[in-house]
C-alpha positions in Angstrom: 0.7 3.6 -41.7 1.9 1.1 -39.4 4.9 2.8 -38.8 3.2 6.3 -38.0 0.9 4.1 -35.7 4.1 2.9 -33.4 5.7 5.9 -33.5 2.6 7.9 -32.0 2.1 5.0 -29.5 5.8 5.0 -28.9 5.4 8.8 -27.5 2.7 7.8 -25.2 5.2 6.3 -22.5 7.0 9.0 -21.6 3.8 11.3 -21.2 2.3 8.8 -19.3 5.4 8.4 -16.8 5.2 12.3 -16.4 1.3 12.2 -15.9 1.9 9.8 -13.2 5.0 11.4 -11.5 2.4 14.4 -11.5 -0.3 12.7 -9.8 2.0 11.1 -7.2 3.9 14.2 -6.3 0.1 16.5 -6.4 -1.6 14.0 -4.1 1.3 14.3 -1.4 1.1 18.6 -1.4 -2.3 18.4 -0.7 -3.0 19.5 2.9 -4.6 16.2 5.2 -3.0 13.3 6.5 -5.2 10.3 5.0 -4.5 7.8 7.9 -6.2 10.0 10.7 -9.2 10.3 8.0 -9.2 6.5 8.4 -8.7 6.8 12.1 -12.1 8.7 12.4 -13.0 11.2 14.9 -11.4 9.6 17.8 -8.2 9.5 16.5 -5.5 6.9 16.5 -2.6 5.8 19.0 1.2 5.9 17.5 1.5 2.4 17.6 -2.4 2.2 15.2 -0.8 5.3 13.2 2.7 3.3 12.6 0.3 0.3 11.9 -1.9 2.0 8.8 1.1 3.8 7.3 3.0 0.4 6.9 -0.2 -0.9 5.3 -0.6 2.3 3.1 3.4 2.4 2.0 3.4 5.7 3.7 6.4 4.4 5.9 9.0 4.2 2.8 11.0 6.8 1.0 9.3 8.6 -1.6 10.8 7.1 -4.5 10.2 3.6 -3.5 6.5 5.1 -3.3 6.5 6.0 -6.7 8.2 2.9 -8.0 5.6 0.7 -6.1 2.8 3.0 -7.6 4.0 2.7 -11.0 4.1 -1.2 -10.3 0.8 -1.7 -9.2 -0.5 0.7 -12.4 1.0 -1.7 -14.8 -1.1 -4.6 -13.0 -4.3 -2.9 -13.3 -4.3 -1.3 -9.7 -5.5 2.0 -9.3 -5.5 1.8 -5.3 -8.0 1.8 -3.4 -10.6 4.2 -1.7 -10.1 5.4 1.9 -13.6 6.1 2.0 -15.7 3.3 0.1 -13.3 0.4 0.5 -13.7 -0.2 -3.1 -11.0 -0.5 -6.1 -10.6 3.1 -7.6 -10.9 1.0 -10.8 -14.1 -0.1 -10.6 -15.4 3.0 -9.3 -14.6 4.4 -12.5 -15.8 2.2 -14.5 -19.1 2.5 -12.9 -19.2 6.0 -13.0 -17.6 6.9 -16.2 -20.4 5.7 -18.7 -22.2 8.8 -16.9 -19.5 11.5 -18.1 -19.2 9.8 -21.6 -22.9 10.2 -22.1 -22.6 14.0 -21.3 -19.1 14.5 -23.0 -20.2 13.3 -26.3 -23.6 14.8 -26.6 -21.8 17.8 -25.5 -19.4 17.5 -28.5 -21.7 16.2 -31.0 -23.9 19.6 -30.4 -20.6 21.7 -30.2 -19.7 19.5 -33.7 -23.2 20.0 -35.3 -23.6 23.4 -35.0 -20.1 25.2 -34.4 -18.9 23.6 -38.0 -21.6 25.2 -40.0 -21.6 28.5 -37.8 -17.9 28.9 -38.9 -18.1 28.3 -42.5 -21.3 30.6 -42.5 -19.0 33.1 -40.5 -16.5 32.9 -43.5 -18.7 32.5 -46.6 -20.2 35.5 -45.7 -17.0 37.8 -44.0 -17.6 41.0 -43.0 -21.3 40.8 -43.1 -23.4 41.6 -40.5 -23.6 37.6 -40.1 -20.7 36.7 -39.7 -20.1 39.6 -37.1 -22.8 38.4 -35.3 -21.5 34.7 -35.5 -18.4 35.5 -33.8 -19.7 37.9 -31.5 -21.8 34.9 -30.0 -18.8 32.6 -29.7 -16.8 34.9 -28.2 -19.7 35.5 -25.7 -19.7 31.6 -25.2 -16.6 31.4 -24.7 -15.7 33.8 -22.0 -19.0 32.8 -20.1 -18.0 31.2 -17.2 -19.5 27.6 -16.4 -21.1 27.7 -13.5 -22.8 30.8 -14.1 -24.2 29.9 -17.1 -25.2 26.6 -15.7 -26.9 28.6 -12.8 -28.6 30.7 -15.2 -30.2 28.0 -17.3 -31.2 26.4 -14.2 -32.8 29.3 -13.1 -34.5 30.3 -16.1 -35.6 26.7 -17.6 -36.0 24.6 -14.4 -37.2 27.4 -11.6 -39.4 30.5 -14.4 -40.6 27.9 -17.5 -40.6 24.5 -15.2 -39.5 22.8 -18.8 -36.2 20.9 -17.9 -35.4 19.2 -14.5 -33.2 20.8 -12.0 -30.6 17.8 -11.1 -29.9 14.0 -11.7 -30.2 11.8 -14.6 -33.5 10.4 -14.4 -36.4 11.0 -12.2 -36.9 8.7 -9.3 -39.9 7.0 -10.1 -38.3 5.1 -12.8 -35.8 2.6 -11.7 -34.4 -0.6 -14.2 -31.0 -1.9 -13.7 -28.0 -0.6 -15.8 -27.4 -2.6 -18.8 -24.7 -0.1 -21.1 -24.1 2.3 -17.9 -25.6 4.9 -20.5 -29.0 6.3 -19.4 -30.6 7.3 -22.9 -30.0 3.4 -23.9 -30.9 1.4 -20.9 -33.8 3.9 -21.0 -34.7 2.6 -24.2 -33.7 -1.2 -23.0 -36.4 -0.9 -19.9 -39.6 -0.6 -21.3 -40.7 1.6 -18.9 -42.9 4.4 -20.4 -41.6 8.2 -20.2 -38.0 6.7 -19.2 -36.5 7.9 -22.1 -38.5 11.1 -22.0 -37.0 11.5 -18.7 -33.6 10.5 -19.5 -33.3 13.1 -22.1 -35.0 16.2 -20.4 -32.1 15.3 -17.7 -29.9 15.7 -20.3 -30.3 18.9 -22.5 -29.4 21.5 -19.9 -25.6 20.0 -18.8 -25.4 19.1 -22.5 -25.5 22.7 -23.3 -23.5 23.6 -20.4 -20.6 21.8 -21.2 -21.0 22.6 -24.9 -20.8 26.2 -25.0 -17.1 26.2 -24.7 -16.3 23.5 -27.1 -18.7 25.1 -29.6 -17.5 28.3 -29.6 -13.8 27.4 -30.0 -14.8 25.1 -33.2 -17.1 27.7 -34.6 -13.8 30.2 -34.8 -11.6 27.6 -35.6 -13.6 26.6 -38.8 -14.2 29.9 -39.7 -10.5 30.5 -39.7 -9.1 27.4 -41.2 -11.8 28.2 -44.3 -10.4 31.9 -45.2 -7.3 30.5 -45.4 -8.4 27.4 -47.4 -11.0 30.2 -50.0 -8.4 31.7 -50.7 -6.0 28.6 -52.2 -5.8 28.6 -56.0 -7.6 24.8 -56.6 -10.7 26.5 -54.7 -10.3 29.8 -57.6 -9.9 26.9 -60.0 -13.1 25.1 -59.2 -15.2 28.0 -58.8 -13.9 29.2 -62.6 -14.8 25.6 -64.1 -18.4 26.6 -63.3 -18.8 24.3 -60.0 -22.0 25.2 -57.7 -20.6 27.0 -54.3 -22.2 24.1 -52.2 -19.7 21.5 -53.6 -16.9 24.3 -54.1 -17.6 24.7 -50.3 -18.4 21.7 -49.1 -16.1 19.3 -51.0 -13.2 21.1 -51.7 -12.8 23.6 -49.2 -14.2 22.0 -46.4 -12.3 18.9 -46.9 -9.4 20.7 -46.6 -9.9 22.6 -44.0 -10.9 20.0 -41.5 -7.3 18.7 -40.4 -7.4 22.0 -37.7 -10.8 21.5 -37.0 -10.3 17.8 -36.5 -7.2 19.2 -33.5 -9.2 21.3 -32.1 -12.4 19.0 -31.6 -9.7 16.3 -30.0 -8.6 19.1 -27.7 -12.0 19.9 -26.5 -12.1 16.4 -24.8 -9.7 17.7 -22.0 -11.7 20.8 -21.9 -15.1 18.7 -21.7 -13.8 16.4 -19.2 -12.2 19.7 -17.2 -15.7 21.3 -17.7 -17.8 18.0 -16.1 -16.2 19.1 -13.0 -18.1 22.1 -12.7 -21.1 20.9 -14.9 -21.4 17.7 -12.8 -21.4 19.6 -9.6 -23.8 22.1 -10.5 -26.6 19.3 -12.2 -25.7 16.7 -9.5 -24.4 14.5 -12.4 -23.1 11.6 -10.7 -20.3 11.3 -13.2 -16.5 11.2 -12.5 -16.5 15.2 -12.3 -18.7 15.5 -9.4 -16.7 12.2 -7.9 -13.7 13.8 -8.3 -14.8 17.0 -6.1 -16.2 14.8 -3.6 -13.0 12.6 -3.1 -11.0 16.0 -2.6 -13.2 17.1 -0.2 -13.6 14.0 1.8 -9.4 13.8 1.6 -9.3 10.2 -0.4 -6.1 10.7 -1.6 -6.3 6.8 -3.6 -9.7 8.3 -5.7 -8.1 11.4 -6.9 -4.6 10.0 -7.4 -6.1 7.2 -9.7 -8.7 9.3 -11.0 -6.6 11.9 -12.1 -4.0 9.3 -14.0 -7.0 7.3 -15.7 -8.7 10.7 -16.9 -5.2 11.4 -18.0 -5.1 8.5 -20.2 -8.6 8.9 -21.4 -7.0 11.8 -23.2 -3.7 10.3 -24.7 -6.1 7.7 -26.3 -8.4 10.4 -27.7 -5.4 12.8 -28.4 -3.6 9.0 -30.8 -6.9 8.8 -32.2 -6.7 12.5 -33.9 -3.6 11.9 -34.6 -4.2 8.7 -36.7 -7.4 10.7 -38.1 -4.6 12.8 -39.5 -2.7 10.5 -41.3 -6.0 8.9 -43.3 -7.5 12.4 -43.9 -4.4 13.6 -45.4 -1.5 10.8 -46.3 1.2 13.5 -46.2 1.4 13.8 -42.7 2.4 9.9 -42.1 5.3 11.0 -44.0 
């Protein structure tokens, strides 16, 4: 196991070094020039101009840009921000418990129903059920973010009044963060209908961001437990007389989780691709929506750094499904 551990850690390098070449060489085809964003309105003199590009590294070759870059990642620097003046680190950091929050209720409802959709779907094929299963995930998955989030918004917060239109919390409740995440410093305050609150904020980006992720498992299940019904140990087990819930549950379904288990570790770079748009839209002040406002407001330092630390959000969650592998099904580490 430790072996299969180092080896999976060992392929993280390279993919980080091209991540980061990415991110260096996207940031400089963007259109903007970052020092006369610094330079204001008024604009700057050559001699100013020469000045901040010396202080920004903007004055040496390209390479030795990178290489400097690369440097200061391995230390823990992320840059700075044009805009704020503050480390891109700790921007993230503050902001990130926000998008977690979202992301994993967004995968624990894609998790919690889509599984059971799909093994519905494929218990009972080629019934109207399990037509009308993946008729709905097809539906969810070609349904474009933003309108759906637009619709929900119109329906739920503008018709029924149920669910609040934006934010995280409503502004007459105010304690200072404790976790970073609002359903548990909610808790943590004391402060009555906080929670409440918290969570009515939360159930319309949740499902936003979870339609995608949802549907994909839903049809991934269904799949991987056709081809797993079909395997003689689940003939075997149903002819020794075993009820269908345990033929189902524990022998199929074990089984047929390794592809299930990929696809849910995939979904993270879809989630944290779909809090872009979801952020935006709900005014989510996660690192989606901080993201979208760095691009516009031309901080080259935010998105650079943000795009390389989402990046390795997703290598760590991509190592962890791959050591999930190796403990679900020992043939793999070999």
């Amino acid at each position: 196991m430790l072996r299969f551990f180092l080896t999976r850690v060992g392929l993280l390098i390279p993919t980080f070094i091209g991540v980061s070449i990415v991110a260096f060489a996207f940031i400089r085809l963007l259109p903007g020039d970052p020092i006369m964003l610094l330079a204001g309105e008024r604009g700057v003199d050559p001699a100013r101009y020469a000045e901040l590009q010396a202080s920004l590294g903007f004055d040496k070759p390209l390479p030795i840009q990178y290489i400097n870059y690369l440097k200061d990642i391995l230390t823990g620097d992320f840059g700075t921000s044009i805009v704020t003046k503050r480390p891109v680190l700790d921007e993230f950091m503050t902001l990130f418990p926000a998008t977690i929050e979202l992301a994993l209720c967004a995968i624990i409802l894609a998790t919690l129903v889509g599984i059971p959709a799909g093994v519905l779907a494929a218990v009972k094929r080629g019934t109207w059920l399990d037509q009308s299963v993946m008729g709905t995930a097809l539906v969810g998955y070609s349904m474009p973010i933003f309108w759906w989030g637009l619709l929900l918004i119109i329906l739920f917060s503008g018709i029924l009044q149920w669910t609040p239109v934006s934010g995280r919390i409503s502004l007459i409740y105010f304690f200072p963060p404790v976790t970073g995440f609002m359903l548990i410093d909610s808790l943590l305050s004391g402060q009555s209908g906080a929670f409440r609150s918290a969570l009515s904020h939360l159930i319309l980006p949740t499902i936003v961001l979870a339609t995608i992720p949802l549907a994909v498992i839903a049809r991934q299940t269904r799949s991987a437990m056709l081809e797993v019904l079909g395997e003689d140990y689940v003939r075997t087990a149903r002819a020794k007389g075993l009820p269908p819930r345990r033929v189902i549950g524990l022998h199929a379904l074990r089984n047929a989780l390794i592809p299930v288990i990929t696809t849910i570790g995939l979904q993270v770079g879809v989630l944290l691709a779909g809090a872009i748009l979801t952020e935006t839209i709900f005014s989510w002040p996660g690192i989606g929506k901080w993201m979208v406002d760095s691009v516009f407001k031309r901080d080259y330092s935010v998105v650079q750094g943000g795009l390389l630390l989402i990046a390795g959000v997703i290598m760590i969650v991509n190592l962890v499904v791959d050591l999930l592998y190796g403990l679900i099904n020992p043939r793999i580490r070999h």
